[in-house]
Residue frames as qw, qx, qy, qz and C-alpha x, y, z in Angstrom:
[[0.290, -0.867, -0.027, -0.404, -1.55, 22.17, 3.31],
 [0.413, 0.353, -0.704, 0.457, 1.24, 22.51, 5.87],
 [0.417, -0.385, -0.751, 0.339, 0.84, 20.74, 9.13],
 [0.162, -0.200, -0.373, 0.892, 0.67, 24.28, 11.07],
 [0.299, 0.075, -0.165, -0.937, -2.11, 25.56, 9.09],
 [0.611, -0.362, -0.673, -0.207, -4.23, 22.06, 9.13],
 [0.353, -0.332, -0.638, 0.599, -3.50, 22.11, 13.06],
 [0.205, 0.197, 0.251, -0.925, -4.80, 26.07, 13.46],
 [0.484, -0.024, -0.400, -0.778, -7.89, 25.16, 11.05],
 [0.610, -0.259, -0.728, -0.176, -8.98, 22.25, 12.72],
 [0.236, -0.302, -0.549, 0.743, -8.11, 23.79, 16.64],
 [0.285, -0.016, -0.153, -0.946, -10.43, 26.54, 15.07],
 [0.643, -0.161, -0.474, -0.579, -13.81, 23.72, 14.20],
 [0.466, -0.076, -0.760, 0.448, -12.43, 22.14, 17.56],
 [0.029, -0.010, 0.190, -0.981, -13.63, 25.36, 19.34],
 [0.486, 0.001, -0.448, -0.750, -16.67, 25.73, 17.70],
 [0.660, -0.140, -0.734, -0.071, -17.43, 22.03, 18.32],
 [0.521, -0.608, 0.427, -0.421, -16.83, 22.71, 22.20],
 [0.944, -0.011, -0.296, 0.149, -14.62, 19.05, 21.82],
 [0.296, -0.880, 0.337, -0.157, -12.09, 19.52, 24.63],
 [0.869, -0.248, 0.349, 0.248, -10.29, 16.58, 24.43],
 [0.609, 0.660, 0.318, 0.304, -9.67, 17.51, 20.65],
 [0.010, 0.964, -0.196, 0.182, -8.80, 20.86, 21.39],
 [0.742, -0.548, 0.344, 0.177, -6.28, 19.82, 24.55],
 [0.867, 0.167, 0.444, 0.153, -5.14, 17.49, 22.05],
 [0.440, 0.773, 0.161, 0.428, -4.39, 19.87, 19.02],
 [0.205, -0.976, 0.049, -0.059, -2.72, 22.19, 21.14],
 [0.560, -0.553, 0.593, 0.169, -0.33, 20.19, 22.24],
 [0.761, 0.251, 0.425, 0.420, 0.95, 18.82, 19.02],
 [0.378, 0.870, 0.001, 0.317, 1.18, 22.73, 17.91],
 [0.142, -0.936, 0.297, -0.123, 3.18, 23.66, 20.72],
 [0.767, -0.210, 0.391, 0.463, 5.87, 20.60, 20.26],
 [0.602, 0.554, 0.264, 0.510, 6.03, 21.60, 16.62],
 [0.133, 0.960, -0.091, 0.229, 6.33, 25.44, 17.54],
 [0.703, -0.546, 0.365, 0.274, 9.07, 24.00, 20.89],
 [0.678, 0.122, 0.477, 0.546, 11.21, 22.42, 17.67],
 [0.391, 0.828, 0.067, 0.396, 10.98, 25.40, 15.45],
 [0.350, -0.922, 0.017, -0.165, 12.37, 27.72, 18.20],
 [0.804, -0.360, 0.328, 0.343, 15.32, 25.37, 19.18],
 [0.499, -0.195, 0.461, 0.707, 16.91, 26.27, 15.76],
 [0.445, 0.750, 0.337, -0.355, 14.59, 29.11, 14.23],
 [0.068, -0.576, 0.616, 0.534, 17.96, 29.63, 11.43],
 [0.015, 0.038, -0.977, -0.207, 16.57, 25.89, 10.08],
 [0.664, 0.005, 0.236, -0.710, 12.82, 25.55, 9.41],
 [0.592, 0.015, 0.778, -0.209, 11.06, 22.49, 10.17],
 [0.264, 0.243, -0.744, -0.563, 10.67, 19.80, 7.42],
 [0.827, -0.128, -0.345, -0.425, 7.89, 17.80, 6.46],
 [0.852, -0.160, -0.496, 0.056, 9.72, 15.03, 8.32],
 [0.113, 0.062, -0.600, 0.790, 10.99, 16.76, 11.22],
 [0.552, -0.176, -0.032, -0.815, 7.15, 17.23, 11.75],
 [0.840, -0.163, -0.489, -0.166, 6.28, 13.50, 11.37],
 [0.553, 0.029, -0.763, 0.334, 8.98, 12.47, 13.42],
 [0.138, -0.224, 0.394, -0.881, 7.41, 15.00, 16.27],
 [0.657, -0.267, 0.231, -0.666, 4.48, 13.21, 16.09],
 [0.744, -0.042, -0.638, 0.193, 5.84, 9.68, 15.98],
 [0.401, 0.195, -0.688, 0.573, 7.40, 10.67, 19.21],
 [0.569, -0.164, 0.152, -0.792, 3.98, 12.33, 20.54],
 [0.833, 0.006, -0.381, -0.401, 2.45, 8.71, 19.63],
 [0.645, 0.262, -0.626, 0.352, 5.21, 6.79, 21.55],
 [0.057, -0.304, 0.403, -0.862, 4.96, 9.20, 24.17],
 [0.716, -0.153, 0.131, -0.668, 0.87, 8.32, 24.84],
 [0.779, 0.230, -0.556, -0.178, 1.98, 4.54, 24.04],
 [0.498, 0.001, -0.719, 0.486, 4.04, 4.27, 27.10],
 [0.160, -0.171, 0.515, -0.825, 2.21, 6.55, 29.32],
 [0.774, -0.124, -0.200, -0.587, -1.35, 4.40, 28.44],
 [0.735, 0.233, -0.596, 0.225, 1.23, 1.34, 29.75],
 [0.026, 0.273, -0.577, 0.769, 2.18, 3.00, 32.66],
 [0.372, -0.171, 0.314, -0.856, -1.23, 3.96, 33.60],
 [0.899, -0.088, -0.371, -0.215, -2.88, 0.01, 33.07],
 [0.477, 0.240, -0.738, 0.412, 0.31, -0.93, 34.87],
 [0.097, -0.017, -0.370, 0.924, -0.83, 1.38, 37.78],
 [0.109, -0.477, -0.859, 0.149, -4.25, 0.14, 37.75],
 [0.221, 0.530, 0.072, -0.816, -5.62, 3.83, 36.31],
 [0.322, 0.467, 0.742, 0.358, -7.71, 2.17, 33.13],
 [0.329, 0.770, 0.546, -0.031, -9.37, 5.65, 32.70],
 [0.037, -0.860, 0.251, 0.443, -6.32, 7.83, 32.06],
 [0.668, -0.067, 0.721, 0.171, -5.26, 4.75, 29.84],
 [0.384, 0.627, 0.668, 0.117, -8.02, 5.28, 27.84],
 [0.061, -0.962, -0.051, 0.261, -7.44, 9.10, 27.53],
 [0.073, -0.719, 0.477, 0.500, -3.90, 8.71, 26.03],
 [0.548, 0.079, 0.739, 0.385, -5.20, 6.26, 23.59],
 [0.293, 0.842, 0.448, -0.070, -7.58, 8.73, 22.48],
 [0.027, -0.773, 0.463, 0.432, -4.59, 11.35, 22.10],
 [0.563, -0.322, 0.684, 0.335, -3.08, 8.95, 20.41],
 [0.450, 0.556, 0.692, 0.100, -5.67, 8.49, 17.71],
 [0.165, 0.974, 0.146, -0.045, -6.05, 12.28, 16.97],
 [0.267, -0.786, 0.389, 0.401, -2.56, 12.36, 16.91],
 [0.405, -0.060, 0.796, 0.446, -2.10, 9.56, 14.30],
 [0.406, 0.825, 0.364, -0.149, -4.65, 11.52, 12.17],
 [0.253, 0.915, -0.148, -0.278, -2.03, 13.81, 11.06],
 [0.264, -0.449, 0.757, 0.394, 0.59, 11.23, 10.31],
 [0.580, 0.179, -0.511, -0.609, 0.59, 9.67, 6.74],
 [0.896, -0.191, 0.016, -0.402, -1.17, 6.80, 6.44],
 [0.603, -0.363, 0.710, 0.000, 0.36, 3.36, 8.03],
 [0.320, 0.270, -0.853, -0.311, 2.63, 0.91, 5.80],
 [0.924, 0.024, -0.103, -0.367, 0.16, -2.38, 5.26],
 [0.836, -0.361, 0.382, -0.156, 1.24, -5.64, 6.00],
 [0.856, 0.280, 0.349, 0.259, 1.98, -6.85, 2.94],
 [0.070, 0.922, -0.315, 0.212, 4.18, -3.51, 2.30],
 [0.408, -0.759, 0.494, -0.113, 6.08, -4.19, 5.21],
 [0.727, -0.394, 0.545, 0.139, 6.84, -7.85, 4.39],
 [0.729, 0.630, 0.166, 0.211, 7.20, -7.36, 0.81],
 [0.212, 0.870, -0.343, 0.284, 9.76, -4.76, 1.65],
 [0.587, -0.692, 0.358, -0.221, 11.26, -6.90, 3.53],
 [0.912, 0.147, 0.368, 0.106, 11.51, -9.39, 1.91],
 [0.681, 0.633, 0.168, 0.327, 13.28, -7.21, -0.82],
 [0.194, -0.859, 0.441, -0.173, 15.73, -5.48, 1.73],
 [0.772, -0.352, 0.519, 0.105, 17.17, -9.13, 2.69],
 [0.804, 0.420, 0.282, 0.313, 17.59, -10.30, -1.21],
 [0.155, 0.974, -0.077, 0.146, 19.30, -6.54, -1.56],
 [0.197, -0.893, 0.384, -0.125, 21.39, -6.87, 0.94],
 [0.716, 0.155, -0.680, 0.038, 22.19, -10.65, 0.83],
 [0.196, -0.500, 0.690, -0.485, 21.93, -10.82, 4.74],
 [0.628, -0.005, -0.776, -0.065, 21.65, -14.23, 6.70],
 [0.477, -0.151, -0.699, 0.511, 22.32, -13.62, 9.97],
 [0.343, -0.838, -0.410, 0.111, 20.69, -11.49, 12.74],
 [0.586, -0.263, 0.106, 0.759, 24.06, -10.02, 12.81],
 [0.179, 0.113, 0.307, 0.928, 23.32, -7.56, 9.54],
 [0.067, 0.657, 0.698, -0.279, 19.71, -6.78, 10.90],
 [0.162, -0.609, -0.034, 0.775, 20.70, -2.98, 10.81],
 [0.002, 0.219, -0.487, -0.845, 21.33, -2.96, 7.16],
 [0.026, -0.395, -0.781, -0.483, 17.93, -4.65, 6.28],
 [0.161, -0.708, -0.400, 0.560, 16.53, -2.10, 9.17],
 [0.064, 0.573, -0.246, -0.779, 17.53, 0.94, 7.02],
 [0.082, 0.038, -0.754, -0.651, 17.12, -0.60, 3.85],
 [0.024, 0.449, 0.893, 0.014, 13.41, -1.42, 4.96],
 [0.149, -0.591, -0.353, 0.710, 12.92, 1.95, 5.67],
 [0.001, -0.361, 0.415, 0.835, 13.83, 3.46, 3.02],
 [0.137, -0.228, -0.882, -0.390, 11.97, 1.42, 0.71],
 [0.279, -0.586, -0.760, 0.033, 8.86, 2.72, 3.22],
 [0.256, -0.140, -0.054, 0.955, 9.83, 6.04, 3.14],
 [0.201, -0.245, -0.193, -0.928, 6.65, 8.33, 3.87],
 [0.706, -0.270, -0.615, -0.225, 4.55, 5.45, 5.22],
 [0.403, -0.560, 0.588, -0.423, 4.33, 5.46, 9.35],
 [0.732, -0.014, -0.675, 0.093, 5.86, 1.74, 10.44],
 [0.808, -0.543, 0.221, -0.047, 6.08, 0.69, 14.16],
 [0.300, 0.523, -0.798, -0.002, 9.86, 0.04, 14.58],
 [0.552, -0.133, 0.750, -0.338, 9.31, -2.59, 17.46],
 [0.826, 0.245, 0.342, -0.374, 7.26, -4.44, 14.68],
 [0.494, 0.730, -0.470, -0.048, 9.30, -3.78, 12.19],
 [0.045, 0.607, -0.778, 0.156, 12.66, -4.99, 13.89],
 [0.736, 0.031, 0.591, -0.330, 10.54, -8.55, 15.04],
 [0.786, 0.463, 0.217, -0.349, 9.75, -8.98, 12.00],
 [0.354, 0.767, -0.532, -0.058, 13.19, -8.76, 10.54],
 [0.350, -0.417, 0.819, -0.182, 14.69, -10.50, 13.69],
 [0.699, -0.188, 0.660, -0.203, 12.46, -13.65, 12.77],
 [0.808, 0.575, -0.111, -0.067, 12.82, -13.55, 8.79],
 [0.422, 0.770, -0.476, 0.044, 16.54, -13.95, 9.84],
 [0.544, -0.552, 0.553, -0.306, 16.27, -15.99, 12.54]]
C-alpha cells in the first residue's frame, strides 16, 4: 500500500481513537510528503524519496529531543521521542547488528580498503549492500571508522 494511503487510513482510526499526539503526528509526515511532491509535481515521489523524508523527520525529532534535555525541558524531550517512534513505524524495518557488521565486513574485503582514508567507498558500498533496511549513518560511519582504524 503506498505510504499516502497507509498515512490517510491510519490519520482516519487516529480520529476515531481521539489519539492526538498520533494524529498531530500523522499529519505532519503527510504534509512533508505532500511539501516534496509540490516542489517538482512533473516527478512523482519514489518509494525512497518517501523514506528519505522520514529519515529526515526522525533526525529532525533526534536533535530537537537533544536540544530540549540540553535546555533542561525533559517533557518536550519526551514528546519528540514519541514522534519519533510513530514516525519510525512507517520506515522499513532497521538493519540488525549482525547485518550491519557482516556487511561490513564484506564492503572492506570488496573494496580492499586499509586506511580510514577510503572510508567513503566502504560507506557506499555498505549501503548498498543494506539497501531498503533503515541504518543510523553516525553508527554506521563509527563502525567503519574503527574496523579501519
Amino acid at each position: 500500500m503506498p505510504l499516502l494511503d497507509q498515512l490517510q487510513k491510519d490519520l482516519v482510526t487516529a480520529m476515531k481513537a481521539k489519539e492526538e499526539m498520533r494524529l498531530s503526528t500523522i499529519r505532519m509526515i503527510k504534509t512533508a510528503i505532500q511539501k516534496a511532491a509540490v516542489v517538482d509535481p512533473s516527478k512523482p515521489l519514489t518509494e525512497a524519496d518517501e523514506q528519505q523524508i522520514l529519515k529526515s523527520l526522525v533526525k529532525q525529532r533526534i536533535d530537537s529531543a537533544d536540544m530540549f534535555r540540553k535546555g533542561g525541558r525533559e517533557d518536550a524531550a519526551l514528546k519528540e521521542e514519541a514522534e519519533k517512534l510513530m514516525i519510525e513505524a512507517y520506515l522499513p524495518a532497521a538493519a540488525s547488528e549482525a547485518d550491519i557488521d557482516a556487511a561490513i565486513a564484506a564492503a572492506i574485503a570488496e573494496t580492499g580498503a586499509t586506511t580510514a582514508k577510503q572510508m567513503g567507498l566502504v560507506m557506499k558500498s555498505v549501503q548498498a549492500k543494506l539497501a531498503g533496511k533503515t541504518v543510523d549513518g553516525r553508527s554506521l560511519s563509527e563502525k567503519i571508522k574503527a574496523k579501519l582504524a
